[in-house]
Structure formats: C-alpha cells, structure tokens
C-alpha positions as CSV (number, residue, x, y, z in Angstrom):
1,X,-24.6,4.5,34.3
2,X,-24.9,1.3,32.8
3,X,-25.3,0.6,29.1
4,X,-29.0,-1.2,30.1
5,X,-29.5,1.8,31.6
6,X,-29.2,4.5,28.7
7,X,-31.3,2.5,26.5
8,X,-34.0,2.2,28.8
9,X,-33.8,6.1,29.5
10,X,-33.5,6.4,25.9
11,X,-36.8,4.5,25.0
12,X,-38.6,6.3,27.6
13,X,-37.7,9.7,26.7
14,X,-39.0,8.7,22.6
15,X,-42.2,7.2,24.2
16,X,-42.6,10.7,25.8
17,X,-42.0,12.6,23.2
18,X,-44.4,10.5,20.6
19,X,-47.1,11.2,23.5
20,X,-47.2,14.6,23.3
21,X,-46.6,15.6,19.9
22,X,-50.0,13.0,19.1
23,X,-51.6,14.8,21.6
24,X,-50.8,18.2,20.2
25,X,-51.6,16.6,16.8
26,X,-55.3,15.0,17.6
27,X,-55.7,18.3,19.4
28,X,-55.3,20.5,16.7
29,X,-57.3,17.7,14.2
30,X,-60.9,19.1,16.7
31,X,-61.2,22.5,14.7
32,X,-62.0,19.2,11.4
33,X,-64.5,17.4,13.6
34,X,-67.2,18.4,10.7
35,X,-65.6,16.4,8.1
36,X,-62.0,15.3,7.6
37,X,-62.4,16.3,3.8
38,X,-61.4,19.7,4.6
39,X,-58.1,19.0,6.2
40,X,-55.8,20.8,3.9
41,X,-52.3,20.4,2.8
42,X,-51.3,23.0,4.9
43,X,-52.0,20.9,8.0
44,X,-48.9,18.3,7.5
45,X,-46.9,20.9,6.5
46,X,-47.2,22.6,9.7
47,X,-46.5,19.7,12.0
48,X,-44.2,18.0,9.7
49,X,-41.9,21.5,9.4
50,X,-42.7,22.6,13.2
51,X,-41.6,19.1,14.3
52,X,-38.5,19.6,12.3
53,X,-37.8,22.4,13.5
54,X,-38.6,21.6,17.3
55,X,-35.9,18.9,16.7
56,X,-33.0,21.0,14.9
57,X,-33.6,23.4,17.6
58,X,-33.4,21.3,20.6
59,X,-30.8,18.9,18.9
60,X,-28.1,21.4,17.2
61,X,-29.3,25.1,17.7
62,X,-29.4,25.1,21.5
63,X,-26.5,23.1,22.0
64,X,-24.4,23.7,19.6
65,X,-25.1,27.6,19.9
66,X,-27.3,29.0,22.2
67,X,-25.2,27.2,25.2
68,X,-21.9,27.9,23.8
69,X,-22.8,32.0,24.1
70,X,-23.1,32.2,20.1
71,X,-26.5,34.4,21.0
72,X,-26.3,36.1,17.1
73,X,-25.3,32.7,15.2
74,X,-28.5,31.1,17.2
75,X,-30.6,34.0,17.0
76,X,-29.9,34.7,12.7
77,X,-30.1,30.8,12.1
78,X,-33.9,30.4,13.7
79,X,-35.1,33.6,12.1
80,X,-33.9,32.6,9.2
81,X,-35.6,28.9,9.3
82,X,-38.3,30.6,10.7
83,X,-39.4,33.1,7.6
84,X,-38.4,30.4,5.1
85,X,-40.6,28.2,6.5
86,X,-43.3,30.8,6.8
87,X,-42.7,32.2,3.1
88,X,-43.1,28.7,1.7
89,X,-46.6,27.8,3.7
90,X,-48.1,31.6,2.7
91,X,-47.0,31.4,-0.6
92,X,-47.7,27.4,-1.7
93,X,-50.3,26.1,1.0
94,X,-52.3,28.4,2.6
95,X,-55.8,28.0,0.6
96,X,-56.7,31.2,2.1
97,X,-54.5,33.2,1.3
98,X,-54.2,32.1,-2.1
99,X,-57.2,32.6,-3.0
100,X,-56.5,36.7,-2.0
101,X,-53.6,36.6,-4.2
102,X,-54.2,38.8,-8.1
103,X,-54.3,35.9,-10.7
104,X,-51.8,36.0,-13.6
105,X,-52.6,37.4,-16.7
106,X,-50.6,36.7,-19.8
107,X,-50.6,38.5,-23.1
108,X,-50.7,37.2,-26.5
109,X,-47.1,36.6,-26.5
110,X,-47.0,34.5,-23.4
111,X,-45.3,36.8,-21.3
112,X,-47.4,38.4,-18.0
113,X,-49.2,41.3,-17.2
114,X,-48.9,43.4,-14.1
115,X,-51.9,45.3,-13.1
116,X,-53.3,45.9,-10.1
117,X,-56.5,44.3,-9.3
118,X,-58.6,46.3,-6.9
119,X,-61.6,43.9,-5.9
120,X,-58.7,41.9,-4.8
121,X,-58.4,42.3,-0.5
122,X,-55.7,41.8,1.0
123,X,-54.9,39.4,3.7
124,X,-55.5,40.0,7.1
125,X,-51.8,40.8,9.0
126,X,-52.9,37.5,11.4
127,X,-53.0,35.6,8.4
128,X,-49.6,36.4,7.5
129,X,-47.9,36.2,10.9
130,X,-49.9,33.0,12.1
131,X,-47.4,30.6,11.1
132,X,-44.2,32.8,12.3
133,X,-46.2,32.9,15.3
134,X,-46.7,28.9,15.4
135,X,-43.1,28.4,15.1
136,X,-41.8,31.0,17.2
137,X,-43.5,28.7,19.7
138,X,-42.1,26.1,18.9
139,X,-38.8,27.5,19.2
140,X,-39.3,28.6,22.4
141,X,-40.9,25.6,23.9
142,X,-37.6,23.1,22.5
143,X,-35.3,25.9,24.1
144,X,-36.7,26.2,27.3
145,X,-37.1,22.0,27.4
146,X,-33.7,21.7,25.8
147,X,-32.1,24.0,28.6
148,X,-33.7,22.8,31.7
149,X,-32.6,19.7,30.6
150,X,-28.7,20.5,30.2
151,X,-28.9,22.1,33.4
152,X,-30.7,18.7,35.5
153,X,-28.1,16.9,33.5
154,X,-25.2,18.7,34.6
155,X,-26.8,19.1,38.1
156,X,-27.1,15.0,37.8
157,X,-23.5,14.8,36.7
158,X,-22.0,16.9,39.7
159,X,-24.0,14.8,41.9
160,X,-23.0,11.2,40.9
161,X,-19.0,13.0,40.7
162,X,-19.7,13.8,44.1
163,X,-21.5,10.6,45.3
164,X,-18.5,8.9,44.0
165,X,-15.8,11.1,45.5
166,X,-17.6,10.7,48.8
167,X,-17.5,6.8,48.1
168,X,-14.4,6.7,47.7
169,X,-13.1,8.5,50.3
170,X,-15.6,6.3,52.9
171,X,-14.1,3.3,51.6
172,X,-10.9,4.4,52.3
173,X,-11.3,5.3,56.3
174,X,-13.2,2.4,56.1
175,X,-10.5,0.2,55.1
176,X,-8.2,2.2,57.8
177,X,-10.6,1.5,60.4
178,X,-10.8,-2.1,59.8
179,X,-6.7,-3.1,60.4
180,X,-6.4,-0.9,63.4
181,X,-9.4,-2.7,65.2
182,X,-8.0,-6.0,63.9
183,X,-4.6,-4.9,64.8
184,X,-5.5,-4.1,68.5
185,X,-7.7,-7.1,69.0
186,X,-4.7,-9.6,67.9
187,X,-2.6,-7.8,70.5
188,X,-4.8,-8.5,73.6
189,X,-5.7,-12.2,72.2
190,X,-1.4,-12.5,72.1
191,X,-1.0,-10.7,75.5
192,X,-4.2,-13.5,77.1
193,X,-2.0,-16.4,74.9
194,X,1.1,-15.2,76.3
195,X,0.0,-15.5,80.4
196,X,-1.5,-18.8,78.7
197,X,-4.8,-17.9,79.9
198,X,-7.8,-20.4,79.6
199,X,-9.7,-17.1,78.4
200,X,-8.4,-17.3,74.7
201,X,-10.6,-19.4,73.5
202,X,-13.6,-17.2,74.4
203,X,-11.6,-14.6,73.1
204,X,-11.2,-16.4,69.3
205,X,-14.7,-16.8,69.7
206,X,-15.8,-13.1,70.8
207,X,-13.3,-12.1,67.8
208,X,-14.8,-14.2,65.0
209,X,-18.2,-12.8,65.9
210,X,-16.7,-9.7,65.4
211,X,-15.3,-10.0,61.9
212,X,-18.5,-11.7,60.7
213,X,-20.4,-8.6,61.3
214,X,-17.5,-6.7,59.7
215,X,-17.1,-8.7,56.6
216,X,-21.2,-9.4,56.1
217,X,-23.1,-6.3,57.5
218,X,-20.7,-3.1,57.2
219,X,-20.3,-3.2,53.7
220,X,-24.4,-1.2,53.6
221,X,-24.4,2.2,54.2
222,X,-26.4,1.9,56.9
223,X,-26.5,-1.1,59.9
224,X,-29.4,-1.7,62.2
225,X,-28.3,0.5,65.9
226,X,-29.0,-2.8,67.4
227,X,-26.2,-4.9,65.8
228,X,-24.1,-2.0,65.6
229,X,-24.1,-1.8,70.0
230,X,-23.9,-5.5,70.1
231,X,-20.7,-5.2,68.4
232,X,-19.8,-3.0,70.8
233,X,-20.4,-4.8,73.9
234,X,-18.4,-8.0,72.2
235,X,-15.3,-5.2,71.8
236,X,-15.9,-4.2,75.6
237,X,-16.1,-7.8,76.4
238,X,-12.8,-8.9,74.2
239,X,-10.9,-6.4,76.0
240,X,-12.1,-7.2,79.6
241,X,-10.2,-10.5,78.9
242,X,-6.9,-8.8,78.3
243,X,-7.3,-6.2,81.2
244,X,-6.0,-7.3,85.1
245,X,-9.0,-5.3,86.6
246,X,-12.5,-4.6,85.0
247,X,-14.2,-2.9,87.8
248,X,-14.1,0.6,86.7
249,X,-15.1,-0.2,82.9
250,X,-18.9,0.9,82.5
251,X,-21.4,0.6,79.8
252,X,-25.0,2.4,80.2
253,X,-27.4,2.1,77.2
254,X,-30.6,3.3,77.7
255,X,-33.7,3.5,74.8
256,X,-35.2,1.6,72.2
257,X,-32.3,0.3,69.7
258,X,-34.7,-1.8,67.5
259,X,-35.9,-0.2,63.7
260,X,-33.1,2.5,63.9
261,X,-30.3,2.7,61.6
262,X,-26.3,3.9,62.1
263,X,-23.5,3.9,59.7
264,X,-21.8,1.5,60.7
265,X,-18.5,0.8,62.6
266,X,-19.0,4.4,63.5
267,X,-18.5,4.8,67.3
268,X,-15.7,1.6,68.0
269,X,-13.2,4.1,67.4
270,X,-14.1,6.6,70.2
271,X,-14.1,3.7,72.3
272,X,-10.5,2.0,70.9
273,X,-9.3,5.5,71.5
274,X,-10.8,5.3,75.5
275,X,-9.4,1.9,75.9
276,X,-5.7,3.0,74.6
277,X,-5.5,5.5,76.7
278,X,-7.3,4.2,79.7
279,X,-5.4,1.6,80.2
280,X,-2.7,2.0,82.7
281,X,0.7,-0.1,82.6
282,X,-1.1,-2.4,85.4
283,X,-3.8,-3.3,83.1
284,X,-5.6,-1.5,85.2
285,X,-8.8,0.7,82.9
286,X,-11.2,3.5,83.9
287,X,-13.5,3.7,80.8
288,X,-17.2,4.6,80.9
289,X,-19.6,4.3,78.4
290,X,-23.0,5.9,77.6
291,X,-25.6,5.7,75.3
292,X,-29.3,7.1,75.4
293,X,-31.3,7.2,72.6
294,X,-34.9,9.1,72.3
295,X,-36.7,8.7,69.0
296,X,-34.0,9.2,66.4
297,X,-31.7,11.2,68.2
298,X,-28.7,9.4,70.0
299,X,-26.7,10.9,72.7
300,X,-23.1,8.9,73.1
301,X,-20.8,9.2,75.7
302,X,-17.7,8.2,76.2
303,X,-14.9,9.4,79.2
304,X,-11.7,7.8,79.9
305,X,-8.9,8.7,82.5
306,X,-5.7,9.5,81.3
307,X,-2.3,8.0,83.6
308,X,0.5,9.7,82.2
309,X,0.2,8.2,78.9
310,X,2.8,9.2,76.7
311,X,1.4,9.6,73.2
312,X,2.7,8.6,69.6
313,X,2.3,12.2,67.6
314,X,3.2,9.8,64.4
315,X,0.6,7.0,65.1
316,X,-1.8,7.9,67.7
317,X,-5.4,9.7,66.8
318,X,-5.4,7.9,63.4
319,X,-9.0,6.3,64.4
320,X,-10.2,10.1,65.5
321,X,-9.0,11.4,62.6
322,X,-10.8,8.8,60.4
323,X,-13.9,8.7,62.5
324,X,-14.4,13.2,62.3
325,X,-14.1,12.9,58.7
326,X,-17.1,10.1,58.2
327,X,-18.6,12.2,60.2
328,X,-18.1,15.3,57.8
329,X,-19.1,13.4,55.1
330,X,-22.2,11.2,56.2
331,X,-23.9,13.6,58.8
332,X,-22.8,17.3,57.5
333,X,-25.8,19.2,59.3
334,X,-27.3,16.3,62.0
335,X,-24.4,15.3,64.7
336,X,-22.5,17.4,66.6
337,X,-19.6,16.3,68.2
338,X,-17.5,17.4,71.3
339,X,-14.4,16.6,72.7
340,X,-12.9,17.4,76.2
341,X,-9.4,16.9,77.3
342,X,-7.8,18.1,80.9
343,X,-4.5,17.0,82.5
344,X,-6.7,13.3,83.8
345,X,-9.4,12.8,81.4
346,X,-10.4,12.4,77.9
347,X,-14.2,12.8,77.2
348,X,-16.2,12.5,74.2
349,X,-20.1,13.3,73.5
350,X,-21.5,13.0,70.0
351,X,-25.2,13.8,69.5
352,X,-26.4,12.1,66.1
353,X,-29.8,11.9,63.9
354,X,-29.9,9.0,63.5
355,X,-31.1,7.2,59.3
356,X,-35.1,7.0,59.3
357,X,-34.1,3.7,57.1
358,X,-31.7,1.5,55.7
359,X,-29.7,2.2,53.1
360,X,-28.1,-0.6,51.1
361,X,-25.0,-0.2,48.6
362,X,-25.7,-1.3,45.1
C-alpha cells in the first residue's frame, strides 16, 4: 500500500470515529434539553474517562493482551480500570449520590465523629453500578470493533500475499509464453527466407502485428475476445506461409466476439502445440480449429493429427504446461479442460466463463 494511501485510510478512519463519538455525545446531551444549567460535572467525566478507556482498550488491551491469549492479564487490567474509574465518579461527582452520603461531624478537637445517621437512605444498587455498567459497554464495544478489525486486516493481508504470489507466478508463464511464440515465428520466417520466398515480407508484416498486440494489449489482465481471435488468425495465417500445403488447416468461429473479455494470450499455445505436431516433415499440416461462443461461455476446439512425431521429453509440452497452470490460477472453478490423445491424433476442448468485464493492471 502506498504511503498516500495509509494517510488517506488514516484520516478517514479519525473522521469516523469523531462522527460517532459526537453522535453518542449530542445523544446523550437530550436527557438536558430543559436547560443546559443542569449539566453536571459528572457528564465530562464520563465521556472523557469512557473515551479513554474505549481507546486504551482498543489501542493496548486488545492487542497487546487479549490477542496474544493473556485472557487473565486482559481480563484483571479492565476490571481494575473499570472500578477505579467507577469509585472516583461515585465518590467525587455523582451529585446524587452525594447528597445520600452521612455528612462529617467533627468534635471540639477537630478530629471526626462516626455515627450512624438513620434519616440518611441509601443509594439505590442502579445508582452504584450505572457507571460499571457504562463502561463495561464500552469495553465491550472497542473489543468487538478492535477484533473484527484484526481479523479483516489479516484477512486483507493474506489476500494481497496471495494476489501477489499469483502475480508473480502469471508474469512468469507469461514471460515463458512470449519467447517460445517468438521463437517459433522466427523459425518459419527463416525457413520462407531460406526458399527465398516473395512471402516474407507479408510474413514481417503479419509478425509485427503480432508483437504490437503483445507488447501493448497483454500486459491487462483481461483483452477484448475479439482481438484476442484476431491474433489468432494472424498466427494461423503466419504459419500457412511456411507450410507446403494449407488445405487441411481449418478455422470455424462461430458467436458474437464483440464486449467479451479473455485473458489474454491464453489459447495460442493449444494451437502452437497443434501446429508442432501437425506438421509432417513434408510441410504438409492437418490442424482444425473451433471456436463457438454462446453468451459468456466459450467452447474451443482444437484437433491435430499426429505422423510419427518423435517428441522432445526435455523440451516439448513447455507451452501446455504453462498454459494448465494460468488456467489453475485465473479460472479455478469456471473452465474445464480436456485433452485426448490416441496413436494419430491430439485433441483439445476447453470450455471457459468467460470475464463479464475488463480488468486492467494498475
């Protein structure tokens, strides 16, 4: 969080708290509305010590005892405060209960007389617990606050930890994903340039379209499904230069692409992964491509035909692999994903929920 931030939440948190306790104050001021005259000393002594004590509580007590398991330290502390504070109001500003107390009578000597005075009555018990009462409140209300306040903290904490971890670890496949496309686009630009083919200057130009959308759009979390496909069909079209025979390379896409939003550079590498293996040594590729999309749901296929390719165990499935663990991490409960393989063919269908709206990185 940044430091603009923390004063802000700061200010905001001392505006609150000024709100209520004047409420609770000009609340309390109504049982006066006769004449202000009468409000007694007793009155600021109440708020000023309950505030006080609202504070220490929520401040020290709670954290510093209550949420480090010290239940008796917390617990002897606030009693304590508690009947001080309750002694000292009774005894010195309580008019009421003054006035019930037996005067003191000295003798001729100066020194005082006990006796008991029996037109004296004593004070009601409510009058003697009111104020324990008033700050047992209080106590409670600063503990409850101050501890559902620690625990949306800590929740808040655990959240942005997490945020961050998943960040990371995005940026990371991303950064993966992005030198394996530009690695396999530079080899079938070098394999047109090598037949000297009068196709490689489309081919820079399909390319540069390419990295424009990767260097200025896929840094948001989310891309519009539009631009996403388009990139798509420019990778289909880049490698239909390269290949010796493009007939059995389809691409369906059916539904309404505009307003819906995609992680982006999410499906290129089911479709890298088609092309690299179904691609014979001829240059000769069977890939087919579908896409459907109803309301927010989109259905993705992709199928390729395998001719006795021999894989890499050491480099091959690194875009899979990257690709099932975005997945994970961006769309834990809305895609699932399938994968077929037999002796010929390599299929792949991936039904996602697709993002109601963008979402842009700040």
């Amino acid at each position: 969080m940044k430091l603009d931030d923390i004063k802000n939440n700061s200010s905001n948190k001392i505006l609150v708290h000024s709100i209520i306790w004047s409420f609770f104050i000009v609340t309390s001021l109504i049982s006066f509305y006769e004449s202000y005259l009468l409000i007694n000393p007793d009155f600021y002594v109440q708020w000023i010590s309950g505030i006080t004590l609202f504070y220490l509580n929520y401040f020290y007590f709670v954290p510093k005892l209550l949420l480090h398991k010290k239940y008796w330290s917390f617990l002897a502390i606030v009693l304590s405060i508690i009947t001080f504070f309750t002694i000292v109001r009774i005894v010195y500003f309580i008019p009421d209960f003054r006035e019930m107390m037996p005067p003191k009578v000295y003798d001729a000597t100066g020194h005082q007389i006990t006796r008991r005075m029996p037109f004296r009555r004593k004070a009601p018990f409510f009058m003697i617990i009111s104020p324990s009462i008033f700050y047992v409140f209080i106590i409670a209300i600063s503990t409850i606050i101050k501890t559902l306040s620690e625990f949306y903290d800590n929740q808040q904490n655990k959240l942005i930890a997490e945020t961050h971890r998943t960040t990371t670890e995005l940026n990371y496949l991303r950064k993966q994903t992005n030198p394996h496309f530009l690695f396999n686009a530079l080899n079938s630009i070098y394999s047109l340039a090598y037949k000297k083919s009068d196709l490689v200057p489309d081919a820079i130009v399909t390319l540069s379209e390419m990295m424009r959308y990767m260097l200025y759009e896929t840094d948001n979390k989310t891309v519009f499904l539009e631009k996403e496909i388009n990139y798509i069909k420019n990778y289909i079209e880049l490698q239909k230069l390269r290949l010796n025979n493009i007939e059995n390379i389809f691409i369906n896409i059916h539904g309404e692409t505009r307003n819906k939003y995609i992680e982006p550079l999410l499906l290129i590498s089911f479709i890298e992964n088609a092309f690299k293996y179904g691609t014979d040594y001829k240059g000769v590729a069977y890939v087919k491509i579908k896409i459907i999309i109803n309301d927010n749901v989109l259905d993705f296929w992709v199928e390729n035909k395998m001719e006795n390719y021999i894989k890499d165990p050491e480099n091959s499935g690194i875009g899979l692999t990257n690709i099932e663990s975005r997945l994970d991490l961006l769309y834990p409960n809305t895609h699932q994903l399938t994968i077929t393989e037999t002796e010929n063919s390599y299929s792949v269908h991936l039904n996602l929920i697709l993002d109601k709206t963008q979402v842009i990185n700040t």
